[in-house]
C-alpha positions in Angstrom: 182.2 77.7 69.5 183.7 77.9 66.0 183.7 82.2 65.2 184.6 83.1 61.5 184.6 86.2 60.0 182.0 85.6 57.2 180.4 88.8 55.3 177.5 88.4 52.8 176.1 91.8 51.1 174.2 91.4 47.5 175.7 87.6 47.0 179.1 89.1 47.4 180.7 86.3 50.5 183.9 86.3 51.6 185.9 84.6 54.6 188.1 86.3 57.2 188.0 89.8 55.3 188.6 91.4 58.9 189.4 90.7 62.5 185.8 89.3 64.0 186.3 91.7 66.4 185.6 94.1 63.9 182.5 92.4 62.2 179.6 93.5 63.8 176.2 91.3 63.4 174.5 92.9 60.8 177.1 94.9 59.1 176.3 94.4 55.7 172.4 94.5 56.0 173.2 97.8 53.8 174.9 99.1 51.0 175.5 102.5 52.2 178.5 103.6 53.9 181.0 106.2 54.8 184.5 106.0 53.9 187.0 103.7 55.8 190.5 104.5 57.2 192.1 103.4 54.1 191.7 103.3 50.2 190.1 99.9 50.4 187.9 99.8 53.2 184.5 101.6 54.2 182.6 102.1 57.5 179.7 100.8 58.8 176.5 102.8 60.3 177.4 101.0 63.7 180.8 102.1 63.1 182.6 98.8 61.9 185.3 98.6 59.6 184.8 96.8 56.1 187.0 95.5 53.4 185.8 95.9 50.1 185.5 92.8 47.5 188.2 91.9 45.9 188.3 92.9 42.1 186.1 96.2 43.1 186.9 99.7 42.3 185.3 103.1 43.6 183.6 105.3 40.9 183.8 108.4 41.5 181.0 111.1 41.5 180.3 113.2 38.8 178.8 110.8 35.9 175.1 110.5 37.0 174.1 108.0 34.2 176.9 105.6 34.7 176.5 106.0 38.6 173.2 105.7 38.2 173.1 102.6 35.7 176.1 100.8 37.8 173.7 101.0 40.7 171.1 99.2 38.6 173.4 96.7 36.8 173.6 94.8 40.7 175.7 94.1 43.5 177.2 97.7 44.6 178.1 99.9 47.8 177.1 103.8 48.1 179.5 106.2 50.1 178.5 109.4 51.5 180.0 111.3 54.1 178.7 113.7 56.3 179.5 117.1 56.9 177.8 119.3 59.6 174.0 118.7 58.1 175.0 118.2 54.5 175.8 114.8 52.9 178.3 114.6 50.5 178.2 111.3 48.0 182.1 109.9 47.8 181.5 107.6 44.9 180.0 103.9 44.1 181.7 101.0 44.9 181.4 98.0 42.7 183.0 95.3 40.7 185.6 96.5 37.9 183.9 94.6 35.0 180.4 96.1 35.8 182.0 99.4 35.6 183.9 99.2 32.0 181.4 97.5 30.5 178.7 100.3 31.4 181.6 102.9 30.9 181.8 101.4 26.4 177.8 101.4 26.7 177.8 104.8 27.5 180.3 106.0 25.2 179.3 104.2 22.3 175.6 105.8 23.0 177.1 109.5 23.4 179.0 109.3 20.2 175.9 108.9 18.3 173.9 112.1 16.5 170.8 110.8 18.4 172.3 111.1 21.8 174.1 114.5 20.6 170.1 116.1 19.7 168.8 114.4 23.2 171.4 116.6 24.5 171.0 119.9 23.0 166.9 118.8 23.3 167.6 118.9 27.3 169.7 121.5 27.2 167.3 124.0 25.8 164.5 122.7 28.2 166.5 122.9 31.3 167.7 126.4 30.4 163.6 127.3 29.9 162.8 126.1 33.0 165.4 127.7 34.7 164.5 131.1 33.2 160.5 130.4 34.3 162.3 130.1 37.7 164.2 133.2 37.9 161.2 134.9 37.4 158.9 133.3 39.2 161.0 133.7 42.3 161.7 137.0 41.6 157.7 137.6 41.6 157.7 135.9 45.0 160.8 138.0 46.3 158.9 140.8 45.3 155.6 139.4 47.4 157.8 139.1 50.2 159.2 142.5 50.1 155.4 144.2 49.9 157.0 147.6 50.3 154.9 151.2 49.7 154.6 152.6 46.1 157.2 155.1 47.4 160.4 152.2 47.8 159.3 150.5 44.5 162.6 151.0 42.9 164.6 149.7 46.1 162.5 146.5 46.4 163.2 146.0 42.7 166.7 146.6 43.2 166.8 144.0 46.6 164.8 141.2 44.8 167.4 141.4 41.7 170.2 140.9 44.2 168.7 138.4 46.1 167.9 136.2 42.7 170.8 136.8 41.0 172.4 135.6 44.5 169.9 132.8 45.1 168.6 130.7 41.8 171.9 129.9 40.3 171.5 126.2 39.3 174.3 124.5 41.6 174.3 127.5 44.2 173.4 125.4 47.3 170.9 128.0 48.6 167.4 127.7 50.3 166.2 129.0 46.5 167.2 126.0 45.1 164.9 123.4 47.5 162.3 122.2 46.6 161.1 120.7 50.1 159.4 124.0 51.2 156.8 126.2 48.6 158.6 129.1 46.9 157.3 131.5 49.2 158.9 130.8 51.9 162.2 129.6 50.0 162.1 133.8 49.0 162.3 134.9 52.6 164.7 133.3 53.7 166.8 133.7 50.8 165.7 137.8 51.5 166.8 137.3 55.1 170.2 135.5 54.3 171.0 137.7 51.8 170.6 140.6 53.8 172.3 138.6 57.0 175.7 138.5 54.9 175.4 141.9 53.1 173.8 144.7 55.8 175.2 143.1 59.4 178.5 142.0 60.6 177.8 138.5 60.9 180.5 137.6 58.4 183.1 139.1 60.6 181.5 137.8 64.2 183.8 135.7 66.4 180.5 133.8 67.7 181.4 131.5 70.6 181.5 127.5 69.6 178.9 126.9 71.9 175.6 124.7 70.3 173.5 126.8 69.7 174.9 129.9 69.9 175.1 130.3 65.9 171.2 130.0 65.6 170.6 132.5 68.2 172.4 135.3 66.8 170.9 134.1 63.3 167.6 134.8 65.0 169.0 137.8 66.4 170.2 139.6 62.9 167.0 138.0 61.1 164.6 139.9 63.4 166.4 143.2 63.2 166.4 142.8 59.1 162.3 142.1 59.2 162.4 145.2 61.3 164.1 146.9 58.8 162.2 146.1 55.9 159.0 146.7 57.9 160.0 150.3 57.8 159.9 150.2 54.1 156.5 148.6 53.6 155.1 152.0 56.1 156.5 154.1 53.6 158.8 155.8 56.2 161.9 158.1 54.6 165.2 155.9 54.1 167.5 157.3 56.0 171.5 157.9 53.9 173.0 155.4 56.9 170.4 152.4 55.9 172.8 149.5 55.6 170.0 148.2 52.8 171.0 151.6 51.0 174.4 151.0 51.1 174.5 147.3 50.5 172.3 148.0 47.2 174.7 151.0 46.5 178.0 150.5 47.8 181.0 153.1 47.1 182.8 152.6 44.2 185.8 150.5 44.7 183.8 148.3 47.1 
């Protein structure tokens, strides 16, 4: 029985790109990938190797209109890779003359006054709605917190930590999801903040053993909602509170 190494993904075809061996049925059923053991290959979800298309070059992250209008334009590959739980994109494969001819459109549309107004225009809104952010999770910080009359000034002084920590646009934190209601995004970003600033976690030498992490997560979170349980009863703070000190560390700290 005749075997040959034939690939088809988008209308792109071509023969005896790879050892069959390494051509599994199905391969190119999808356009996502991970990135290959050299410069001109990618992987496979069922782990085969690919060889990009001749005349096809990898754009790089970073542009999202000219990723995003090279995805539209046709025939492309996505690669991500994957780190612990986070996926990281590595760029957009597709074919050079797609890519510079998308690259002018662009640039002759940003050099225009219009495009330079749209910009400032967005600019302004996202920095408005960035603002109505910051506050409205500091509000919910604040709801979290619930501490007596008495620790007023502390809790105002934890939940300006925590979102000045937390709602930076590009910080990566649980405050910047929008998968769970803001609510809940401000305690754990309470809890995390105070995991890093009022335990030892950040100096631990936690076992590599799965699972072991989350446990002592759980560990230090339940001792912190312990602690600021003892501010919403009012009770005295005592000088040695690590939430004191975090919130007012020496000077030269």
């Amino acid at each position: 029985m005749r075997r040959t190494a034939l690939r088809e993904c988008g209308g792109i075809r071509s023969a005896a790109d790879v050892p069959v061996a390494r051509e599994p049925r199905g391969v190119m059923s999808t356009s996502v990938f991970s990135p290959g053991s050299s410069d001109a290959t990618v992987r496979a979800a069922n782990g085969a190797e690919v060889k990009v298309p001749a005349g096809w070059v990898l754009l790089p992250p970073g542009d999202a209109a000219l990723t995003r209008r090279v995805k539209e334009a046709g025939d492309h590959w996505v690669v991500q890779e994957r780190r612990g739980r986070k996926i990281f994109s590595r760029g957009v494969w597709a074919p050079a003359a797609t890519i510079e001819r998308i690259r002018g459109d662009l640039a002759a549309e940003r050099s225009t006054d219009a495009y330079a107004r749209r910009q400032v225009s967005a600019a302004k809104r996202r920095d408005r709605v960035q603002t109505e952010y910051v506050g409205d999770f500091r509000e919910a910080v604040l709801a979290f917190l619930a501490f007596d009359g008495r620790h007023a000034g502390l809790a105002r002084a934890l939940a300006d930590a925590v979102t000045a920590h937390a709602t930076p646009v590009g910080s990566g934190t649980v405050a910047r999801t929008e998968r769970i209601p803001i609510e809940r995004r401000a305690e754990a970003a309470v809890i995390a903040w105070m995991r890093h600033q009022t335990t030892a976690y950040d100096s631990m030498a936690i076992p590599r053993v799965k699972g072991r992490r989350r446990e002592v997560r759980r560990m230090l979170a339940a001792r912190s909602k312990e602690l600021l349980a003892h501010y919403r009863r009012g009770e005295a703070a005592a000088v040695s509170c690590p939430l004191l000190q975090a919130l007012n560390p020496p000077r030269g700290r």
